[in-house]
C-alpha positions in Angstrom: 2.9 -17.4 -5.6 5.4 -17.9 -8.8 4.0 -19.9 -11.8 6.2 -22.4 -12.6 6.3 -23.5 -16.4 6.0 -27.4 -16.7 7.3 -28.3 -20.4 7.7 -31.9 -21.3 11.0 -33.6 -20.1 13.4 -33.3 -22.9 14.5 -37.6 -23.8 17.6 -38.9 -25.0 18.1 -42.4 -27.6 20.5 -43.9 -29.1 21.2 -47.0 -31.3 23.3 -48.7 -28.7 22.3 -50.1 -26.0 22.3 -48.0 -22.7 23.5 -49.6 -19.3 21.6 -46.8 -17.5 18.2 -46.0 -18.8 17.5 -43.9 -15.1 19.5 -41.2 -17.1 18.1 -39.9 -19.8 15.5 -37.7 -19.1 16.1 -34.3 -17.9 13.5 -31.4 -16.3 14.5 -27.7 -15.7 11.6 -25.8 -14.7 11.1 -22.1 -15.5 9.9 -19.9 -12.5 8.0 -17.1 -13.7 7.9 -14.2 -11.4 4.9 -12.1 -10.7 4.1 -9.2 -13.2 1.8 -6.8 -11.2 0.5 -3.4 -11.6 -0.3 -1.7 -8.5 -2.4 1.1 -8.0 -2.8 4.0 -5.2 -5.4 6.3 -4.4 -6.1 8.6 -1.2 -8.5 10.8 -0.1 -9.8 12.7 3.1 -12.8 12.0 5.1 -14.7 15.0 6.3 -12.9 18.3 7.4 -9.8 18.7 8.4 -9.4 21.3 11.3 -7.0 22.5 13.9 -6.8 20.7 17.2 -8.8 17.7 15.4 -7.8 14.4 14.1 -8.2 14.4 10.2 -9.0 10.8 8.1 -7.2 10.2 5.0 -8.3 6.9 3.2 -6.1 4.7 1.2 -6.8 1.9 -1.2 -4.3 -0.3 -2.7 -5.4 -2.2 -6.0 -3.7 -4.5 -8.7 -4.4 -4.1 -12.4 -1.7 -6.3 -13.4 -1.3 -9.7 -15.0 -0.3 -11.7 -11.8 -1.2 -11.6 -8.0 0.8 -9.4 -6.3 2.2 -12.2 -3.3 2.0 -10.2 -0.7 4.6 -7.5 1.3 3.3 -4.7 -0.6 3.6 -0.9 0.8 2.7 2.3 1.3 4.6 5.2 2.6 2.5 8.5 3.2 5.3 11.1 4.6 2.9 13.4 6.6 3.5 17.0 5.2 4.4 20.0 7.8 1.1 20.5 9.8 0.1 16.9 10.7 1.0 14.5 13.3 0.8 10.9 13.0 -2.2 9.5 15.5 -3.1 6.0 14.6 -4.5 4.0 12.2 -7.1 1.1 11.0 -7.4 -1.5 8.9 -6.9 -5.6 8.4 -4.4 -7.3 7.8 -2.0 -4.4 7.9 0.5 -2.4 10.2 1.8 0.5 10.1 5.0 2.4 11.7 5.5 6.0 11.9 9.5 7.5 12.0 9.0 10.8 12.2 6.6 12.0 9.7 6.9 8.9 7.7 4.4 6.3 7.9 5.3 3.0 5.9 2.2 0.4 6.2 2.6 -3.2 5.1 -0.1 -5.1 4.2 0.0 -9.0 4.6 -1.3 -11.6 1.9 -1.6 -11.6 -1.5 -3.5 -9.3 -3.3 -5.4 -11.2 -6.3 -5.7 -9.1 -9.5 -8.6 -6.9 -9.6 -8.9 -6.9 -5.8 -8.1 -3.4 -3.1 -7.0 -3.2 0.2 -7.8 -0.2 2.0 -5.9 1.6 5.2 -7.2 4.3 7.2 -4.7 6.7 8.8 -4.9 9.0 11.6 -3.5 12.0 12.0 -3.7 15.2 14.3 -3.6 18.9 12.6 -1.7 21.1 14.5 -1.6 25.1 15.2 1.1 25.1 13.0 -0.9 23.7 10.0 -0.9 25.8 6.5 -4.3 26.9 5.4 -3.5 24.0 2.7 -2.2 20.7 3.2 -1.4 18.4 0.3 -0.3 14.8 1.5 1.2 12.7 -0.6 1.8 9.2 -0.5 3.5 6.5 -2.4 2.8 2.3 -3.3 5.5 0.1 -3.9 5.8 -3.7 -4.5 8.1 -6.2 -3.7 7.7 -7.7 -7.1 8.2 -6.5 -11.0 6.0 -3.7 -11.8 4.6 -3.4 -15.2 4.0 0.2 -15.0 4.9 3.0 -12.0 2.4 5.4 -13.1 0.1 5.2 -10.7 2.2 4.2 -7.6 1.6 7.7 -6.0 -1.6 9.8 -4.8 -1.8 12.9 -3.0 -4.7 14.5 -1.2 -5.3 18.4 -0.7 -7.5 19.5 2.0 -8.3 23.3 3.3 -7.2 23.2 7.1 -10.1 25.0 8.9 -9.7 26.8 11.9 -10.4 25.5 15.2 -14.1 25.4 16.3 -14.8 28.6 19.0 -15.6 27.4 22.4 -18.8 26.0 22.8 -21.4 28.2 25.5 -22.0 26.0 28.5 -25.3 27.9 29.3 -23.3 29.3 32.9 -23.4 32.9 33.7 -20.0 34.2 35.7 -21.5 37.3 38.2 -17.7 38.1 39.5 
């Protein structure tokens, strides 16, 4: 959506008389582009363990002075230790290269307002007792500010669960 400035049509006169009166007005509209100021924050949901599929949470908002019009994204490059596995949420998609996931979300996003993604992603043997994951906003419009266009997350990887007892005894 682009506001678009509607001033009075500048008029022309003279003291003769004017053949062509169709003539003598004249508009020239001003777009004004979209001045938003989005916002990124991320968290995980529960434990993140080894052989498990961890949660991370992340909500998109706008503080600006506009609606942001829609196309905005994320990209959350998954850090050594995690697999992408999925995710969740409306009016969203989200592609993984790699160990980059970029998620665009369709529709506008009114000032004030969040969207919210939920990704998926497996921790694997290889995961560091610590994983910080990272992940960064961006619009397709002006910005007013960038300093809150990224988020990260650290989470303490825990080790897989032991085997669980199945109650059977083995008598070789």
């Amino acid at each position: 959506k682009f506001a678009i400035a509607s001033p009075p049509p500048a008029l022309i006169s003279a003291t003769t008389p004017d053949p062509n009166l169709e003539n003598n007005t004249s508009i020239d509209p001003v777009i004004v582009p979209p001045l938003v100021w989005l916002y990124v924050e991320k968290k995980h949901v529960g434990e993140v363990r080894i052989g498990e599929r961890a949660t991370y949470v992340i909500t998109v908002g706008n503080q600006g002075e506009t609606v942001d019009p829609g196309g905005f994204t994320i990209v959350d490059t998954l850090p050594a230790g995690l697999s992408y596995d999925g995710f969740r949420g409306t009016d969203v998609d989200c592609v993984a290269v790699g160990n980059e996931v970029t998620c665009t979300f369709d529709g506008p996003l009114e000032v004030g307002d969040e969207r919210e993604v939920t990704l998926f992603a497996q921790v694997l043997p290889s995961a560091p007792s610590e994983i910080v994951n990272t992940v960064v906003a961006a619009s397709l419009h002006e910005q007013i500010s960038e300093e809150f266009l990224t988020a990260s997350d650290t989470a303490t990887v825990l080790p897989p669960h032991p085997l669980p007892l199945t109650g059977m005894i083995y008598n070789g």
